[in-house]
C-alpha positions in Angstrom: 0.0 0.0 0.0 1.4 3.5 -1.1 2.1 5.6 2.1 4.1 9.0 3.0 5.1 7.8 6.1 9.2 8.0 5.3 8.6 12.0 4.5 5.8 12.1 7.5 8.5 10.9 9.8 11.7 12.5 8.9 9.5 15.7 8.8 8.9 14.9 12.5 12.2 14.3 13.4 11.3 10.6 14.3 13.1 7.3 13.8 11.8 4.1 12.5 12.8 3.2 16.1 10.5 6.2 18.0 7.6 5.6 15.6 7.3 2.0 16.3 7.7 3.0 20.4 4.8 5.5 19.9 2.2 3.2 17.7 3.3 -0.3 19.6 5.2 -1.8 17.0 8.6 -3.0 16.0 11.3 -0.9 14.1 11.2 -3.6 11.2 7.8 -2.8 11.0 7.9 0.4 10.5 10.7 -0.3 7.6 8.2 -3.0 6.2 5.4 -0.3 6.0 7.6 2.0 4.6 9.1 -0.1 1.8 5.6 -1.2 0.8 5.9 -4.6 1.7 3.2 -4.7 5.0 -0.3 -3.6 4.8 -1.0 -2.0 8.0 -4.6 -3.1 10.2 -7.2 -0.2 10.3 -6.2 0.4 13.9 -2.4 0.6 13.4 -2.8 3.1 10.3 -5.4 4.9 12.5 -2.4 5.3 15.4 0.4 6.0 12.7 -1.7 8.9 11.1 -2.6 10.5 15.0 0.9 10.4 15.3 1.4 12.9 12.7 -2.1 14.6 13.6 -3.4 13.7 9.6 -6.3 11.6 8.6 -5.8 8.1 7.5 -6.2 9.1 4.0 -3.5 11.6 4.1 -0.9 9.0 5.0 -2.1 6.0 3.4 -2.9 6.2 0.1 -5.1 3.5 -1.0 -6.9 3.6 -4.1 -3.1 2.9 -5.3 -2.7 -0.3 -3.6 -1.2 -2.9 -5.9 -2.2 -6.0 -3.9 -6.0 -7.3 -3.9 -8.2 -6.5 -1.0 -9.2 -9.5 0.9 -13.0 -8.6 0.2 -12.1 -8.2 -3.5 -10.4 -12.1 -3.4 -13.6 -13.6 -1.2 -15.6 -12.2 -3.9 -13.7 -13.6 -6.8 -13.4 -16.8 -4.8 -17.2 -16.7 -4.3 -18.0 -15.9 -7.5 -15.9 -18.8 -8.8 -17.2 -21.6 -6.3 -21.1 -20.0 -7.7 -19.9 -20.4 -11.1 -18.4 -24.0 -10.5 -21.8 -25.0 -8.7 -23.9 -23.5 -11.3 -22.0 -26.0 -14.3 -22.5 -29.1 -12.1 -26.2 -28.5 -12.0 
């Protein structure tokens, strides 16, 4: 998931280190968030943006997320397992 939390936090003078502290989560964390590789729970962006006093969309930018949703898979999945049914008939 696309974030500005690398700018957000060097423009707060934080490290990955202090972040983590602040939000209850490890360093390598943070890095994992950072280099796009972690998709942050609801609650944990929630904490990252009151951190830097923005609203979750102002940090998290997620109409350009490259990985599928979980809904969006059980939806394909249920959609397949529907069409799958539906042939057998």
């Amino acid at each position: 998931m696309k974030n500005r939390i690398r700018l957000l936090r060097r423009e707060k003078g934080l490290s990955q280190q202090a972040l983590g502290e602040r939000v209850g989560v490890s360093r390598q964390t943070i890095s994992a968030l950072e280099a796009e590789r972690y998709e942050p729970s609801i609650w944990l962006a929630h904490d990252i943006a009151r951190v830097f006093g923005l609203p979750i969309e102002e940090v998290f930018l997620f109409a350009e997320s490259p990985h599928k949703s979980r809904a969006e898979s059980s939806r394909t999945g249920a959609q397949r397992q529907r069409r799958e049914r539906g042939s057998l008939l």
